[in-house]
PAZAPA-4460 file (N, C-alpha, C; in steps of 0.05 Angstrom, whole numbers, plus 32768, in hexadecimal, padded with zeros to 4 digits):
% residues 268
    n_x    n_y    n_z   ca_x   ca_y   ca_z    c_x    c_y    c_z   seq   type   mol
   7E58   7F4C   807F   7E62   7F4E   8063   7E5D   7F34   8054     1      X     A
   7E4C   7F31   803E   7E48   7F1B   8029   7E64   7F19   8019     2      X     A
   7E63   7EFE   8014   7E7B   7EF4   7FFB   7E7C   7F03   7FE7     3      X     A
   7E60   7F18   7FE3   7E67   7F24   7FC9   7E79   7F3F   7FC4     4      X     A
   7E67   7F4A   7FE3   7E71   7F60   7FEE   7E9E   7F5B   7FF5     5      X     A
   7E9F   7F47   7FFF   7EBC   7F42   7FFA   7EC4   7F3A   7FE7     6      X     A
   7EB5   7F2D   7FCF   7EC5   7F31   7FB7   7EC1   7F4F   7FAC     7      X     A
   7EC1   7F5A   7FAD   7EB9   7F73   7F9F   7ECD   7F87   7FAF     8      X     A
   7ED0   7F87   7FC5   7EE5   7F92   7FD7   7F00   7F86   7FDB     9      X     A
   7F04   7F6C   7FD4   7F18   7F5F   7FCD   7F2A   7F68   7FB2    10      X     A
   7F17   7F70   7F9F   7F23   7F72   7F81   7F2A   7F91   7F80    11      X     A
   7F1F   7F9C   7F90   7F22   7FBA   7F95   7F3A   7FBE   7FAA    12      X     A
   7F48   7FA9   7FBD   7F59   7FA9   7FC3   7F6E   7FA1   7FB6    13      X     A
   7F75   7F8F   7FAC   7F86   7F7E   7F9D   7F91   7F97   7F7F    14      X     A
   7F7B   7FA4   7F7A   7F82   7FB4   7F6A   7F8F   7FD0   7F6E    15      X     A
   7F83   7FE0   7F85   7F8D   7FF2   7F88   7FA7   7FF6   7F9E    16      X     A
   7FA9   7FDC   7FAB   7FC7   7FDB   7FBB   7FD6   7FE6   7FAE    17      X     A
   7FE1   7FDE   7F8F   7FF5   7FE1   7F82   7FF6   7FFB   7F77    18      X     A
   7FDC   8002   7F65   7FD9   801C   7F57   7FD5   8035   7F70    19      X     A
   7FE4   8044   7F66   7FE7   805B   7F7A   7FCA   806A   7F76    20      X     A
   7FB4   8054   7F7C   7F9F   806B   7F86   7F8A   8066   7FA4    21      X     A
   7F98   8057   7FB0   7F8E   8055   7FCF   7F84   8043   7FD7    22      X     A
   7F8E   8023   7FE0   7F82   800F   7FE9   7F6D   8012   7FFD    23      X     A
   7F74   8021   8012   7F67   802D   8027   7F4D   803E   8026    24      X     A
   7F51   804E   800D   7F3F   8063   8007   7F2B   8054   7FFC    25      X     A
   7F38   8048   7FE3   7F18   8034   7FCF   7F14   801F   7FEB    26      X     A
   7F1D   8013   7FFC   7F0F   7FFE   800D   7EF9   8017   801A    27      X     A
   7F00   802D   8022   7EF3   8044   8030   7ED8   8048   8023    28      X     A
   7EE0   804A   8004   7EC1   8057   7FF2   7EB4   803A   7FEE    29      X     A
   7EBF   801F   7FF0   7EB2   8009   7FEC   7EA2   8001   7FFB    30      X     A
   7EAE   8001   8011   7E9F   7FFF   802D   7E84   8016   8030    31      X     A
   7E87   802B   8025   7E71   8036   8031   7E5F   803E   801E    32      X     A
   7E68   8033   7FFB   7E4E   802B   7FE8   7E41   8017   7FEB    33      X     A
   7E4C   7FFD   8002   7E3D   7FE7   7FFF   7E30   7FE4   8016    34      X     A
   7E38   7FF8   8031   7E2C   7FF7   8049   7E3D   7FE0   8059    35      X     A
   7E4F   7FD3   805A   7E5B   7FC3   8061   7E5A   7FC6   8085    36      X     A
   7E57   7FBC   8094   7E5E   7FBA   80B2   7E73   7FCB   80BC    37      X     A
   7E7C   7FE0   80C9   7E92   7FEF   80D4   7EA2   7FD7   80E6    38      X     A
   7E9E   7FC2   80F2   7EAA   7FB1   8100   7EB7   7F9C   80F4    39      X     A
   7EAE   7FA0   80D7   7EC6   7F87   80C4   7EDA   7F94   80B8    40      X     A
   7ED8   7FA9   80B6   7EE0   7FB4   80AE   7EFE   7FB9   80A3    41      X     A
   7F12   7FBB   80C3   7F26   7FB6   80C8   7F30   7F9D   80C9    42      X     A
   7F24   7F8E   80CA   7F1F   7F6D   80CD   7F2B   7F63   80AA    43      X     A
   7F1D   7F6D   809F   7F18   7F63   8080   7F3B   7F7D   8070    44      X     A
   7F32   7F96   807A   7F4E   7FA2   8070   7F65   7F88   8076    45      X     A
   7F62   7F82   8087   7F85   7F71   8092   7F8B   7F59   8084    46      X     A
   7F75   7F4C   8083   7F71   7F31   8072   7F7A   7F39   804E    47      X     A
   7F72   7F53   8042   7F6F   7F50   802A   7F8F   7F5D   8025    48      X     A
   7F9B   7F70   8039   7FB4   7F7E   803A   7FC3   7F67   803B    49      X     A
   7FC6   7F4E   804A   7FD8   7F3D   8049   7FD6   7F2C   8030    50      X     A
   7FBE   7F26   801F   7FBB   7F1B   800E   7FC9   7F2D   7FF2    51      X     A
   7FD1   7F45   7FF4   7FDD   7F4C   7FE4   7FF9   7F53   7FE4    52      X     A
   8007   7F54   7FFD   8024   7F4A   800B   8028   7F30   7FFD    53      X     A
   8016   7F1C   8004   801A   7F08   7FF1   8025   7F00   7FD7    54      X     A
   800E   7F0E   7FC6   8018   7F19   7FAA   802D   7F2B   7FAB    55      X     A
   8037   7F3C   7FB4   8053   7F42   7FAE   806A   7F2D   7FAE    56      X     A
   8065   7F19   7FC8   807E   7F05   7FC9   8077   7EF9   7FAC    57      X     A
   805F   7EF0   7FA2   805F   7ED8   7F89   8065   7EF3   7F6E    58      X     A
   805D   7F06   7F69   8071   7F1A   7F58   8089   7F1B   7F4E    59      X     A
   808F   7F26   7F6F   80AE   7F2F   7F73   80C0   7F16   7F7F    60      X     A
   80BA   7F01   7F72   80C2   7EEB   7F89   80E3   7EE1   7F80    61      X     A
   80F0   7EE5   7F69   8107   7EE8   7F67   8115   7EF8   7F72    62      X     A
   810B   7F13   7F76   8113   7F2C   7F81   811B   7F25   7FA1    63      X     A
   810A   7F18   7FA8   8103   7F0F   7FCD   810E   7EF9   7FD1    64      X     A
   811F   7EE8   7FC4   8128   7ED2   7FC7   8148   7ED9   7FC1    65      X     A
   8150   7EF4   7FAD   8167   7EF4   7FAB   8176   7F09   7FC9    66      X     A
   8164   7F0F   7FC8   8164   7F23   7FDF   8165   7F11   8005    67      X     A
   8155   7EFC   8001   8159   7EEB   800A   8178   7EDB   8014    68      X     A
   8176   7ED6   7FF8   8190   7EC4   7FF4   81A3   7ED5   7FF9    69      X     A
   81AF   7EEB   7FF7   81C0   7EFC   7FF7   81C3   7F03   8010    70      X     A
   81AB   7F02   8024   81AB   7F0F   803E   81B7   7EFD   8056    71      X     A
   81B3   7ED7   804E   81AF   7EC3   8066   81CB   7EB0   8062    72      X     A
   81D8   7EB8   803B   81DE   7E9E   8039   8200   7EAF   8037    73      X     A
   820B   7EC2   8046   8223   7ECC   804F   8228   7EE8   805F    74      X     A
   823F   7EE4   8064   823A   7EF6   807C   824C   7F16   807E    75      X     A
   8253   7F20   8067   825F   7F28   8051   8247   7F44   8048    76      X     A
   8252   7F56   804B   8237   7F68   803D   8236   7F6D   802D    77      X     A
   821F   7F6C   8017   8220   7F66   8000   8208   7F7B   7FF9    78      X     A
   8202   7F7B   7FE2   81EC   7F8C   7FD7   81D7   7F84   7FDE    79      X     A
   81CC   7F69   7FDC   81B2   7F5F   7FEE   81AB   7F71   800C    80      X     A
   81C5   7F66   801D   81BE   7F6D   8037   81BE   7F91   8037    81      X     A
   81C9   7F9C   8027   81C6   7FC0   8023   81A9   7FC4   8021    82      X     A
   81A1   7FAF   800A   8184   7FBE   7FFD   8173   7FB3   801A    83      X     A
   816F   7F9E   8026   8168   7F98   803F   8167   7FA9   8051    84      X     A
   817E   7FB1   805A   817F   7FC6   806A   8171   7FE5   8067    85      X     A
   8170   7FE9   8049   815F   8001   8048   8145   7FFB   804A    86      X     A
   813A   7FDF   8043   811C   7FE0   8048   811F   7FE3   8068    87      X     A
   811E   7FDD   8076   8124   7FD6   8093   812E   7FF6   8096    88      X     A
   813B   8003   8093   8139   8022   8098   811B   802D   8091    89      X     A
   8115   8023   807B   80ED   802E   806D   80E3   802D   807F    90      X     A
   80E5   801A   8092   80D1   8012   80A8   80CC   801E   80B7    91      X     A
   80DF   8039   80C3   80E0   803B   80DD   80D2   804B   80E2    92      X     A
   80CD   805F   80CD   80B1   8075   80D8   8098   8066   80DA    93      X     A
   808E   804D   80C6   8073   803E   80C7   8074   8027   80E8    94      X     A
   808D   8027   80E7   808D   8014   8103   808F   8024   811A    95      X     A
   8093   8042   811A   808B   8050   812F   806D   805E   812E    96      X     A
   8060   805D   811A   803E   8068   8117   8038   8045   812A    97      X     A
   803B   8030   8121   802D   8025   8129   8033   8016   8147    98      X     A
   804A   8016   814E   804B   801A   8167   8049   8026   817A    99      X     A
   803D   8045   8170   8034   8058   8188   801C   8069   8182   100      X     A
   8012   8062   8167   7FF7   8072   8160   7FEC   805C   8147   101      X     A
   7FEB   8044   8155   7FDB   8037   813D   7FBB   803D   8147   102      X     A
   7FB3   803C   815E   7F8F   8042   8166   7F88   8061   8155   103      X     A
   7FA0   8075   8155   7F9B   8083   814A   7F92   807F   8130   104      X     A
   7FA9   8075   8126   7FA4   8078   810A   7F83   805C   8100   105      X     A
   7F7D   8051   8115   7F71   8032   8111   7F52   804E   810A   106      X     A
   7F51   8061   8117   7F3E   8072   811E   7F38   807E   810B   107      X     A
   7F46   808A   80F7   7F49   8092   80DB   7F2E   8085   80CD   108      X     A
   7F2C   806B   80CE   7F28   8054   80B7   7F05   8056   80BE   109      X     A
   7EE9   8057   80B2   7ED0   8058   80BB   7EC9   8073   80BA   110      X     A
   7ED8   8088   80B8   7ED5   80A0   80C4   7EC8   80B8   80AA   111      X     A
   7EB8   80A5   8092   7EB3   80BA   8082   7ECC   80BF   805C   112      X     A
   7EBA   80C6   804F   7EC4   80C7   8039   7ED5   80E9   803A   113      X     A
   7ED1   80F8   804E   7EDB   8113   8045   7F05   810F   804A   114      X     A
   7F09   8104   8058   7F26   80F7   8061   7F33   80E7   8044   115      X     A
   7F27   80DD   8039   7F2B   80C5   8027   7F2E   80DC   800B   116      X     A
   7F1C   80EB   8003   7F16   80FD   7FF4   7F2E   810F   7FFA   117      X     A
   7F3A   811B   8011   7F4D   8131   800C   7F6C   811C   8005   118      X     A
   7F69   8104   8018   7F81   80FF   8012   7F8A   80F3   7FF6   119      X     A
   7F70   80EF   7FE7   7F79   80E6   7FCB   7F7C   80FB   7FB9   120      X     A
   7F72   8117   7FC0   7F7E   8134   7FB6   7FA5   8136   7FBA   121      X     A
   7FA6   812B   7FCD   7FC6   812C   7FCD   7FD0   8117   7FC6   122      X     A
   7FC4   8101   7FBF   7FD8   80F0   7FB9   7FDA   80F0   7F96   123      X     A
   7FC8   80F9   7F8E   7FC4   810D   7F75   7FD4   811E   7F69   124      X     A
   7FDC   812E   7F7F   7FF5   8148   7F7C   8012   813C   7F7D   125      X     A
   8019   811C   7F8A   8030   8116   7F91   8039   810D   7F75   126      X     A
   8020   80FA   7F6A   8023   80E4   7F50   8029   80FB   7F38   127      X     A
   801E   8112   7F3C   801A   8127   7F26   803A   813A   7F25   128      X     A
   8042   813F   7F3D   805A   814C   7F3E   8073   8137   7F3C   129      X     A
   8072   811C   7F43   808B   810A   7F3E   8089   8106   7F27   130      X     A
   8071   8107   7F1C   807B   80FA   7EF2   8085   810E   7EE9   131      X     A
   807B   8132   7EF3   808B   8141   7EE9   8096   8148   7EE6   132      X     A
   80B1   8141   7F06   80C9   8149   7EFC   80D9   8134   7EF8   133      X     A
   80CD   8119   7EF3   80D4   8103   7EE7   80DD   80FF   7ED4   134      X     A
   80CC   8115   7EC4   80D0   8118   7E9D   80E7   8134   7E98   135      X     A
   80EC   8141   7EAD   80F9   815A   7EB4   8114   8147   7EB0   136      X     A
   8114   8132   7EC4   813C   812A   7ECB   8134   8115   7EB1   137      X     A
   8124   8114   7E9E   812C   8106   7E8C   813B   80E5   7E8E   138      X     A
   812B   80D7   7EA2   8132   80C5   7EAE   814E   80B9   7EC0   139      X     A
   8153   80CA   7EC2   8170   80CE   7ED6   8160   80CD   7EEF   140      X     A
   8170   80C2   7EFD   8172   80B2   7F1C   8182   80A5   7F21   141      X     A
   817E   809A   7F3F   8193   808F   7F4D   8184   8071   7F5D   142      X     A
   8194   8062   7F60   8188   8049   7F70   817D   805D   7F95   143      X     A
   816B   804F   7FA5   815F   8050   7FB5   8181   8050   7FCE   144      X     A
   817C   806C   7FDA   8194   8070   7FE7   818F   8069   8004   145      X     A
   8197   806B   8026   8190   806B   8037   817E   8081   8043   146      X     A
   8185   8098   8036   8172   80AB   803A   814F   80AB   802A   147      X     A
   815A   80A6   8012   8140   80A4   8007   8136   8091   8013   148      X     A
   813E   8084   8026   812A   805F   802D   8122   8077   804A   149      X     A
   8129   807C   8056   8116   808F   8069   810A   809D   805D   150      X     A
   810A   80B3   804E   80FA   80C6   803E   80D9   80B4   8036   151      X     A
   80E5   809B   802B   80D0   808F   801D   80BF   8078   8037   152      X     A
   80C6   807E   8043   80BE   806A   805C   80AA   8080   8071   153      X     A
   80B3   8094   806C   80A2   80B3   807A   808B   80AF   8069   154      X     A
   808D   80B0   804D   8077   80B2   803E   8061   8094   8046   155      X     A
   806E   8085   804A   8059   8070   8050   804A   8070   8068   156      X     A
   8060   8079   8080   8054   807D   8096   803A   8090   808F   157      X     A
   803A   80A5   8084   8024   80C0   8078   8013   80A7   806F   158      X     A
   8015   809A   8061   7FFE   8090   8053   7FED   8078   805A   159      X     A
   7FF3   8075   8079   7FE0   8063   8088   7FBC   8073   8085   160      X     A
   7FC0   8091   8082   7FAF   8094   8079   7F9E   8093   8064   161      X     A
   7F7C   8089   806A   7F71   8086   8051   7F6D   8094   8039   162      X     A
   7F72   808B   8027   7F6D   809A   8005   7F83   80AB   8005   163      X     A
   7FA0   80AB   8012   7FB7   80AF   800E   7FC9   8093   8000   164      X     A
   7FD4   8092   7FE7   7FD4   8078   7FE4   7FF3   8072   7FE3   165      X     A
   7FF4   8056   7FF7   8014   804A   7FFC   801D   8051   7FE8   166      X     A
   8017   803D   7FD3   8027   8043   7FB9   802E   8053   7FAA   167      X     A
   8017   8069   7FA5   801E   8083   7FA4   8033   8090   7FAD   168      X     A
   802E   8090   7FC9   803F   809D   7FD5   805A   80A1   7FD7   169      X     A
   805F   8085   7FDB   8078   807A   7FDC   8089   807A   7FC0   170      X     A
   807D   8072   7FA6   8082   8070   7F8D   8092   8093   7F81   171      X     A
   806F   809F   7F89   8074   80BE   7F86   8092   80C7   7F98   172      X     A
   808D   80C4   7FB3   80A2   80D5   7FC4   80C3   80CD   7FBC   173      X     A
   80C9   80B1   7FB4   80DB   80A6   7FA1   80E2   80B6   7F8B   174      X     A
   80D5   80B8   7F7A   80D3   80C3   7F63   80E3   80E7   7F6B   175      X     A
   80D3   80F1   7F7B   80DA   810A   7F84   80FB   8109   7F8C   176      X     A
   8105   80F8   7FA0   811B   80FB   7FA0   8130   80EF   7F8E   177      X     A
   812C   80E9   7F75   8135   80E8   7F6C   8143   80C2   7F61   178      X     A
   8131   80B2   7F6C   8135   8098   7F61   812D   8090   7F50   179      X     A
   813F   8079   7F42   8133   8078   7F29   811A   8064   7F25   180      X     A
   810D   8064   7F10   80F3   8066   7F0F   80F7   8046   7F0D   181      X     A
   8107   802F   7F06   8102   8019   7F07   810C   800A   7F17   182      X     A
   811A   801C   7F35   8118   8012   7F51   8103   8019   7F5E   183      X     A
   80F6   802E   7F59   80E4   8033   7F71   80D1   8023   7F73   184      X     A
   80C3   8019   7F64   80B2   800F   7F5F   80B5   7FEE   7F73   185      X     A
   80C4   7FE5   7F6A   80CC   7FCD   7F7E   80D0   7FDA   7F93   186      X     A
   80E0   7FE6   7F98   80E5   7FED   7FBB   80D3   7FEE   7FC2   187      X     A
   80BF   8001   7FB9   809F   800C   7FC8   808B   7FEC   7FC6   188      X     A
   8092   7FDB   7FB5   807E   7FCA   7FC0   808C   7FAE   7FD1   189      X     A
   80AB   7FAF   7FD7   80B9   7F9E   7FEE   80B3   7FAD   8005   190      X     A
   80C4   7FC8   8007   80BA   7FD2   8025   80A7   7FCF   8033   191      X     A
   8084   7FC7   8023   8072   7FBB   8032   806B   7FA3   8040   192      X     A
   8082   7F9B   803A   807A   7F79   8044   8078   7F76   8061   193      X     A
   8091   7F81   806A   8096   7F7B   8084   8080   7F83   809E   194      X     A
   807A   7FA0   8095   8063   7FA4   80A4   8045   7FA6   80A1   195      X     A
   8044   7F96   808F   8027   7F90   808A   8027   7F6A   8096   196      X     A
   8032   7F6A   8095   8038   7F43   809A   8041   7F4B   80B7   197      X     A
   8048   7F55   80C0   8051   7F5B   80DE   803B   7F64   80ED   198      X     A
   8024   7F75   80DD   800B   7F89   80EF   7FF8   7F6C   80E7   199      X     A
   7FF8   7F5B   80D6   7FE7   7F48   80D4   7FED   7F29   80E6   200      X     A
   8004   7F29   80EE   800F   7F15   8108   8005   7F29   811C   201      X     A
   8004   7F36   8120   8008   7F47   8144   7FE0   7F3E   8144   202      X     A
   7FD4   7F45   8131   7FB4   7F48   813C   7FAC   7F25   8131   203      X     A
   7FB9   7F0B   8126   7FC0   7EEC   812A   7FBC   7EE5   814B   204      X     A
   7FD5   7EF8   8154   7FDD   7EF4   816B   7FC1   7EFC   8187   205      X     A
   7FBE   7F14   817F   7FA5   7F17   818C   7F85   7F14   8190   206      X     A
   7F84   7F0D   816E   7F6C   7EF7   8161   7F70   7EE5   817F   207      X     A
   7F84   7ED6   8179   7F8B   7EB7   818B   7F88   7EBE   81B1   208      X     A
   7F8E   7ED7   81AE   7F8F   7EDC   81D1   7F73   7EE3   81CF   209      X     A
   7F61   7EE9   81C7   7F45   7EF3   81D0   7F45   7F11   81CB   210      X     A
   7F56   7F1E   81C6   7F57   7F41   81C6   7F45   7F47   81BB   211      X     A
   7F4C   7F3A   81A5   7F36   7F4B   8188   7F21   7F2F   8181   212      X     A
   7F12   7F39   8172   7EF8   7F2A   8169   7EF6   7F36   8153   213      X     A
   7EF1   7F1E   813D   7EE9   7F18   8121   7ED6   7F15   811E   214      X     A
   7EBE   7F2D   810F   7EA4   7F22   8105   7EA4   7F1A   80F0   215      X     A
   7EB2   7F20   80DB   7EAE   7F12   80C8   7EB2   7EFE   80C3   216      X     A
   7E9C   7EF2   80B2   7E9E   7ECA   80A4   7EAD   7EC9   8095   217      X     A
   7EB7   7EA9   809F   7ECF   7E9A   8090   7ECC   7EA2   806B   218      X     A
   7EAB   7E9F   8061   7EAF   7E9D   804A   7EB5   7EBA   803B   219      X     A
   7EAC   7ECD   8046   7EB2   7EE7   803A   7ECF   7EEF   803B   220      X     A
   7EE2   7EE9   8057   7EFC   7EEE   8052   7F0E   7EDC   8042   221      X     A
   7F01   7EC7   803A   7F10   7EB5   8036   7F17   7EBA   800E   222      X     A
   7EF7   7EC4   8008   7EEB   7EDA   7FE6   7F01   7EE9   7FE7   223      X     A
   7F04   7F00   8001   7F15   7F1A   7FFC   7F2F   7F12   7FFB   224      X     A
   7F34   7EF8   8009   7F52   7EF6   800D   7F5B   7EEE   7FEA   225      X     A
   7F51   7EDB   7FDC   7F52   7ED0   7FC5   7F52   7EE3   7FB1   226      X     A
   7F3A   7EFB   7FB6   7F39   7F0A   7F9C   7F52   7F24   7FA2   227      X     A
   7F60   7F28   7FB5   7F67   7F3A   7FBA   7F82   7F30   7FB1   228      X     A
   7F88   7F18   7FAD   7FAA   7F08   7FAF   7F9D   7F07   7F88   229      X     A
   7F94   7F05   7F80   7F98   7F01   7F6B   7F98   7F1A   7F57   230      X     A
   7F84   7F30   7F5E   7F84   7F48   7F4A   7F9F   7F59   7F5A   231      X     A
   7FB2   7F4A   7F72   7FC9   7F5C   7F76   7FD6   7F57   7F6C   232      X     A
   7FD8   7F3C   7F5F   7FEC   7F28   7F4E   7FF1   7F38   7F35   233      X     A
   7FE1   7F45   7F25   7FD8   7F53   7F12   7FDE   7F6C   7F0E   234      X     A
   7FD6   7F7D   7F28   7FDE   7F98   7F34   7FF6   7FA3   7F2F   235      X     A
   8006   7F89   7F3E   8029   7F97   7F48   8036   7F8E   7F35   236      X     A
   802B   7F7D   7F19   803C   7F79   7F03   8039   7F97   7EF1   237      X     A
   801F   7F98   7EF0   8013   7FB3   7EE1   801C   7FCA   7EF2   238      X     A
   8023   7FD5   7F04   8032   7FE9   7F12   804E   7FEF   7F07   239      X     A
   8059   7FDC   7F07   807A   7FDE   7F04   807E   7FE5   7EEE   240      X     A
   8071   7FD4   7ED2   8074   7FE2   7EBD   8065   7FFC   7EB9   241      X     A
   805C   8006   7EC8   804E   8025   7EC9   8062   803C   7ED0   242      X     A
   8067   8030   7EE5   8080   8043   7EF4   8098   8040   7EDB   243      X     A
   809F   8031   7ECF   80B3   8038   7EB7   80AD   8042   7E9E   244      X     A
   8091   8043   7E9A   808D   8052   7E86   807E   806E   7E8A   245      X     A
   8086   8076   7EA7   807B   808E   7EAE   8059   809C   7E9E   246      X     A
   8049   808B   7EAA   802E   8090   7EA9   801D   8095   7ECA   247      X     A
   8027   80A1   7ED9   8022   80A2   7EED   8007   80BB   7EF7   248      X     A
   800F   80C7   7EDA   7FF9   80DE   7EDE   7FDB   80D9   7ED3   249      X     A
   7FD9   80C1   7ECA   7FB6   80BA   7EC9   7FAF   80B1   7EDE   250      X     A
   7FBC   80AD   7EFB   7FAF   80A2   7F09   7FB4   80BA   7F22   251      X     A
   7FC3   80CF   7F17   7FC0   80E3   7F27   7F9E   80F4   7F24   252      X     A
   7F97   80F5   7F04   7F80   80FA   7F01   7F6E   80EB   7F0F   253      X     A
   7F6F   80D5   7F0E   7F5F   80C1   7F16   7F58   80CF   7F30   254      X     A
   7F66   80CA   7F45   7F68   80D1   7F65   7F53   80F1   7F66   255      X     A
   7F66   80FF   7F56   7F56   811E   7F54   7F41   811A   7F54   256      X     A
   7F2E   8108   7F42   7F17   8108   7F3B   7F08   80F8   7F55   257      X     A
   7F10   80E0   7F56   7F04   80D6   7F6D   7F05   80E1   7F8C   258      X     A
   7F1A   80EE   7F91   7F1B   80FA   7FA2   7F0B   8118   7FA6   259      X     A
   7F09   8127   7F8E   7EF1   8141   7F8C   7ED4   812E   7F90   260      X     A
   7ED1   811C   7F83   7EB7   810C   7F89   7EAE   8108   7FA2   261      X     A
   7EC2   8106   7FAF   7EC1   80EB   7FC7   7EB8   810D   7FE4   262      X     A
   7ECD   8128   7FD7   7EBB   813B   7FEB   7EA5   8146   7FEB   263      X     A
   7EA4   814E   7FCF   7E83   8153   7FC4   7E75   8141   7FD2   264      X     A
   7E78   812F   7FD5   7E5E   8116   7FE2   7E5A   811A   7FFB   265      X     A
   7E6E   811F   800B   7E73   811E   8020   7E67   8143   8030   266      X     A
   7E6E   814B   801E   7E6C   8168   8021   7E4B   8170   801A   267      X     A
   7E45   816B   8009   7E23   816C   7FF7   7E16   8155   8007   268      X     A
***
């Protein structure tokens, strides 16, 4: 992979993390407009996924500091340590995919645009059905409950698959049950931290033991890591005010379209 080729896949990450139309999927169609190596592949996803974990902390970084502060500095339960605790409930279906079917799901990833193509047909139908009964409850909702933090934590676990998109998903499946539109939006981009910064220490850890091997050069990850932290910086500001002004359905078109594209190609 060239520096250019990871800036170009960098900006295409950094961007679509946030917007509910498939980080996974556009790295999927990027990768295989530019011919990129199948062996960096996964290599370069991890690098540019943590680089936009990043940009959420510098975002949301009042949000993560009060939450912080609230969680370490008494011992007293408080609304911090609640909202805490429900991310940490989000987790548990994504922390059981990847502790017992991550090769599975690692297997997914290389495997062709026809996968990428159906799952952005549904993530199409989620963004398209939550704005609509969004505009139905006439913005009535409720803060993010303990149930909805599992409900919405299922949806993420689902969207380890490619061109199924986190944000989407999670934003959308929110929306469905009924939260209101200017929590979800944060929740769905905190709940990622932990296990994307957690799946990017565990393969640190095995980088360092010899397990795994890195083909890609310093200077291409180093492009993706940079361009990917900065157009997310951008992303997850431009998201949040989306999700409150309920525009969620141009990028349900969006998906439709790229995703009919992406089988036709695959299919023809």
């Amino acid at each position: 992979m060239s520096w250019l080729e990871a800036l170009i896949l960098g900006i295409v990450q950094g961007l679509t993390e946030f917007l509910p139309v498939s980080s996974s999927g556009h790295l999927e169609i990027g990768q295989a407009l530019l011919g990129t190596s199948g062996e960096d592949n996964l290599t370069f996803a991890i690098i540019v996924h943590t680089a936009t974990v990043l940009s959420t902390l510098v975002v949301l970084w009042r949000e993560v500091a009060q939450l912080f502060k609230g969680t370490f500095t008494t011992l007293q339960w408080n609304s911090e340590k609640d909202y805490v605790a429900k991310i940490l409930v989000s987790m548990i279906p994504v922390f059981i995919v990847g502790m017992f079917f991550k090769d599975q799901v690692e297997a997914f990833f290389g495997n062709g645009l026809l996968l990428v193509g159906v799952c952005l047909l549904v993530t199409a139908c989620l963004l398209a059905l939550s704005e609509w009964l969004q505009k139905r409850r006439a913005g009535e909702g409720h803060e993010v409950t303990y149930k909805d933090a599992i409900i919405i934590g299922l949806a993420q676990a689902c969207a380890v698959l490619p061109g199924l998109s986190r944000s989407g998903s999670t934003i959308a499946t929110g929306l469905l049950c009924g939260v209101k539109k200017e929590s979800v939006a944060q929740f769905s981009f905190l709940m990622v931290l932990i296990p994307i910064l957690g799946e990017a220490f565990l393969d640190l850890l095995k980088l360092l033991q010899g397990e795994i091997t890195v083909g890609l050069g310093v200077v291409p990850a180093l492009v993706g890591f940079v361009a990917a932290f900065a157009t997310g910086c951008f992303a997850c500001r431009f998201m949040i005010e989306i999700v409150r002004r309920q525009r969620l359905v141009y990028f349900a078109v969006y998906c439709a379209i790229v995703g009919t594209v992406a089988i036709i190609t695959t299919v023809c």
